[in-house]
C-alpha positions, 0 to 999 in steps of 0.5 A: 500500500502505497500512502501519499498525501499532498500538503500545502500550508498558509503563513504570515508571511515568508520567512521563519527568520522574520518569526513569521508562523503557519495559519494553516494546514492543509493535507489530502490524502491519496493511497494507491493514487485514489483520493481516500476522503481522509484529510487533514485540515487545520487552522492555527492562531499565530499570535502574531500579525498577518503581513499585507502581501499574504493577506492579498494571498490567502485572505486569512483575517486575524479575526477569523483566526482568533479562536483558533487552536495554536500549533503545540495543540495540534502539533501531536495530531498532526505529526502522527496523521503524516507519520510514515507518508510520501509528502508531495509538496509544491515548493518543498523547502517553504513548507517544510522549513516553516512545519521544522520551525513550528515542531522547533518551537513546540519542542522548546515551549512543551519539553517535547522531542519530535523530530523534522519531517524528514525524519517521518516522511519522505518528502518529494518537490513536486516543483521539481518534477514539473521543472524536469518534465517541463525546462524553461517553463511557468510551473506554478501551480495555475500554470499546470493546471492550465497545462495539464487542463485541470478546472481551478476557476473554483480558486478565488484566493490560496487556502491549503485545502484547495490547493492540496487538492488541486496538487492531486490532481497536478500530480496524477496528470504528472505522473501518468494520470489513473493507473487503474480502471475504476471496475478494475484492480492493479492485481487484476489487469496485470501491472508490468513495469515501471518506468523512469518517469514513473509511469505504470504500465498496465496490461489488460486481458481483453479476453475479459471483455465482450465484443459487440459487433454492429448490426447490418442497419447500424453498419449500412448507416456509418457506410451512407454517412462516410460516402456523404463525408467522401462526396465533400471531401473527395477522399475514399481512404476510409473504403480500405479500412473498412473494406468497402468496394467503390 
């Protein structure tokens, strides 16, 4: 069982040297590449102010916040929900820094000893990814979704949810979209291979399926229909491949 989970978070701002914090967590989780339902999602009160720039971002008020659980409430929770997971992550190194600087401060302030998540998970750049599969190109995550022709209009302003969300699909288009059919199991149709790109390949006993031929109506209807689309465009091409005499 492969169990991955597609992480994004909200801060106050950019940098944790500037003691800025995560106002939000938002996880989805994904096993055997199907979303399962069970997600994490958390707002944090960061005792502190929330820059303009983020706020223009996310649109997370300190007010909505201000009832909120601070991260050392959650931290426990949160840690045990990603323990032993693939965390896929759009630009790595912001979330995790800014999670590593919130488990810090919660080891300090409780006397707790969690460790990094790295140390948990293992973490992959899904930035990175798209970089290789895509030089000299916007990879943001907008620009994917245009690319890959995933719907984001729903996308008002950032929240880590979403975004989680949307990055499952991102990285399924990414990474060779669905691998097995929805009446159909891995172990049924016969994985094979996995490539360099890390792509299944899938084989699938056609013997399995019906075959059902079209009638002689349904047949005489398709030939009366290319002959209309032939008398337009002067090609007969279609007549060999279904071996129909001129």
């Amino acid at each position: 069982m492969s169990r991955q989970i597609l992480l994004d978070t909200e801060t106050t701002g950019l940098e944790t040297r500037d003691g800025h914090r995560i106002i939000e967590i938002g996880c989805v989780e994904m096993i055997d590449r199907k979303m399962t339902g069970n997600d994490y999602h958390q707002y944090i009160q960061p005792d502190r102010e929330i820059d303009a720039e983020a706020l223009a971002v996310h649109g997370i008020t300190q007010e909505y916040l201000a009832d909120k659980p601070r991260f050392e409430e959650i931290a426990n929770d949160f840690l045990e929900y990603v323990k032993g997971a693939e965390l896929i992550i759009h630009n790595a190194p912001f979330d995790v820094g800014f999670l590593d600087y919130e488990i810090g401060l919660f080891n300090k302030k409780t006397g707790a000893n969690q460790p990094s998540l790295k140390s948990i998970c293992t973490i992959t750049d899904s930035l990175v990814m798209a970089r290789d599969l895509h030089p000299g190109q916007r990879n943001s995550l907008d620009a994917l979704c245009k690319r890959y022709e995933i719907s984001n209009e729903h996308r008002q302003l950032h929240g880590a949810l979403l975004d989680s969300q949307i990055l499952g699909d991102v990285y399924l288009a990414m990474t060779g979209g669905q691998v097995t059919l929805s009446l159909m199991s891995v172990q049924e149709s016969g994985a094979t291979e996995v490539n360099a790109a890390g792509i299944r390949r899938v084989t699938i006993d056609t013997n399995k399926f019906k075959v059902i031929k079209a009638n002689d109506d349904e047949n005489a209807s398709h030939i009366e229909r290319m002959t209309a689309i032939e008398e337009i465009s002067g090609n007969d091409s279609w007549k060999k491949l279904f071996h129909v005499r001129s």
